[in-house]
N, C-alpha and C positions, 0 to 999 in steps of 0.2 A: 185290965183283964187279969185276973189272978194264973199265973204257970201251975200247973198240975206237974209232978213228979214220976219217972216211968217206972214201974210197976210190974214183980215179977211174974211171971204168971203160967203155968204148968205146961208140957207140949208129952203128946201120948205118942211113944214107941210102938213098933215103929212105924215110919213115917214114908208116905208115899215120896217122896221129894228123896228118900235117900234111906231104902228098903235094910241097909246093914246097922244104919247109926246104932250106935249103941251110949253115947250122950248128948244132951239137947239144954239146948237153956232157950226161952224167950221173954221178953220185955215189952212193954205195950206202954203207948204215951198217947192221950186224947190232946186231939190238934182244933185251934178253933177258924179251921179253913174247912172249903168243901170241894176243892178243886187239886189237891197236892196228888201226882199220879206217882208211883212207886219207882220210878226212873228218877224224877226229883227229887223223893224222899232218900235215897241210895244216894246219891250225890251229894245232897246237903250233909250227909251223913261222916260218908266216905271219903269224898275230895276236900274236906276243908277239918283234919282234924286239928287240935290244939298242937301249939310244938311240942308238949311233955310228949303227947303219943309219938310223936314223929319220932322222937327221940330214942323213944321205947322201941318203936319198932328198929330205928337204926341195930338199937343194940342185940334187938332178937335179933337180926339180920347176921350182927357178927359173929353173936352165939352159934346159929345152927347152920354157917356155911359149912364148917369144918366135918359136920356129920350128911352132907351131900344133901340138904333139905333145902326146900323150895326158900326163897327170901321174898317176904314184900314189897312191893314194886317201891324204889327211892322218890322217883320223882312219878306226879299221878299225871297224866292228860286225859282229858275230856276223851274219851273214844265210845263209837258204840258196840266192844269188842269186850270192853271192861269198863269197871267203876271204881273208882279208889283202887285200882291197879289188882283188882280179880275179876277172872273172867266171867261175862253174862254167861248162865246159861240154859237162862229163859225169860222171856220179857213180855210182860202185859202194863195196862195202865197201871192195873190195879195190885201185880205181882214181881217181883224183880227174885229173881236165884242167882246168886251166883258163886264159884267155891271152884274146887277140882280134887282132883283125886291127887295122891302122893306116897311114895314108899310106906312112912308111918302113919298117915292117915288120909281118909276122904274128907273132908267138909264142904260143908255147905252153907251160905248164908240167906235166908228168904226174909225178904222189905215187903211187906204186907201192908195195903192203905184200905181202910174199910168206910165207907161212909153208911155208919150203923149210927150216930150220935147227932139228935136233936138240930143244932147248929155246930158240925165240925166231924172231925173222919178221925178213926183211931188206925195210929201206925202203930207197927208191930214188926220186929226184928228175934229172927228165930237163928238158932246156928243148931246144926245137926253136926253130930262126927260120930265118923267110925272109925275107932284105932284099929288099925292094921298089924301091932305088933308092940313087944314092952315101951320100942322107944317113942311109941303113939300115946301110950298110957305116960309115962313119964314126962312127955312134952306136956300133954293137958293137963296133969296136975300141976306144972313149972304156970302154967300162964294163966290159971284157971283165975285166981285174984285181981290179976289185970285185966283180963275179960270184961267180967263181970263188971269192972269199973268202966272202962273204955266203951262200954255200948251204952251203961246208964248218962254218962259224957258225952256220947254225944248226942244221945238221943235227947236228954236235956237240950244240947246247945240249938236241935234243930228246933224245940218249943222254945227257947228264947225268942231266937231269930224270926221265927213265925207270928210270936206274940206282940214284937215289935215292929212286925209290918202291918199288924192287922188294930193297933192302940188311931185313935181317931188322931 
């Protein structure tokens, strides 16, 4: 089964999930399951990234203690409170949000699974933010490169993993 590659793709301000954002990116990757609920999709996502991110994130972690901002959870467990160490907050089969608010920004992340496609469901990863203030704008320009990497990784690695459960 050939991997299909994820795929940028527009999100229109603003946005009921998070009425202030004032930057959005989302990415979209067609799965060839029909069953993946957006609980599993967050988690295949979020709980199992590559060690480069881990790393990455350790080192965001060091970076923005000093300025009193939230750090990414170090070690993730399973809860149903959080996913990959941010908090649910909202959950359907079909919908997963999760994000929170913070001195320099709100964000938000929405794992969308849609079963629109012939044989197979397109997931979909949106991140919403509203800076709150320069050092909101300043942060998201600092991570905006890694982002945009870290979500096409893993949103790849969740069509690897999927294509290799599903090869006869």
């Amino acid at each position: 089964m050939a991997f299909m590659s994820p795929v940028s793709r527009p999100v229109s301000l603003p946005h009921p999930l998070l009425p202030a954002a004032d930057w959005a990116d989302r990415f979209t990757l067609g799965l060839p399951v029909e069953n993946l609920t957006a609980r599993e999709a967050a988690r295949l996502a979020l709980e199992h990234p590559p060690a480069w991110v881990r790393r990455l994130m350790a080192l965001r972690n060091a970076l923005v203690r000093p300025f009193g901002l939230k750090g990414a959870a170090e070690k993730v467990a399973p809860s149903e409170t959080e996913i990959g160490g941010f908090p649910v907050v909202s959950a359907s089969d079909d919908r997963v949000v999760l994000g929170f608010d913070d001195r320099h920004l709100n964000f938000r992340i929405v794992i969308d699974v849609r079963q629109d496609r012939p044989s197979g469901q397109t997931l979909s990863v949106m991140t919403l933010v509203h800076r709150n203030n320069l050092l909101g704008r300043l942060y998201l320009a600092a991570v905006m490169p890694f982002h945009k990497l870290i979500v096409r990784t893993m949103l790849a690695g969740i069509g690897r993993r999927i294509s290799r459960t599903q090869e006869p």
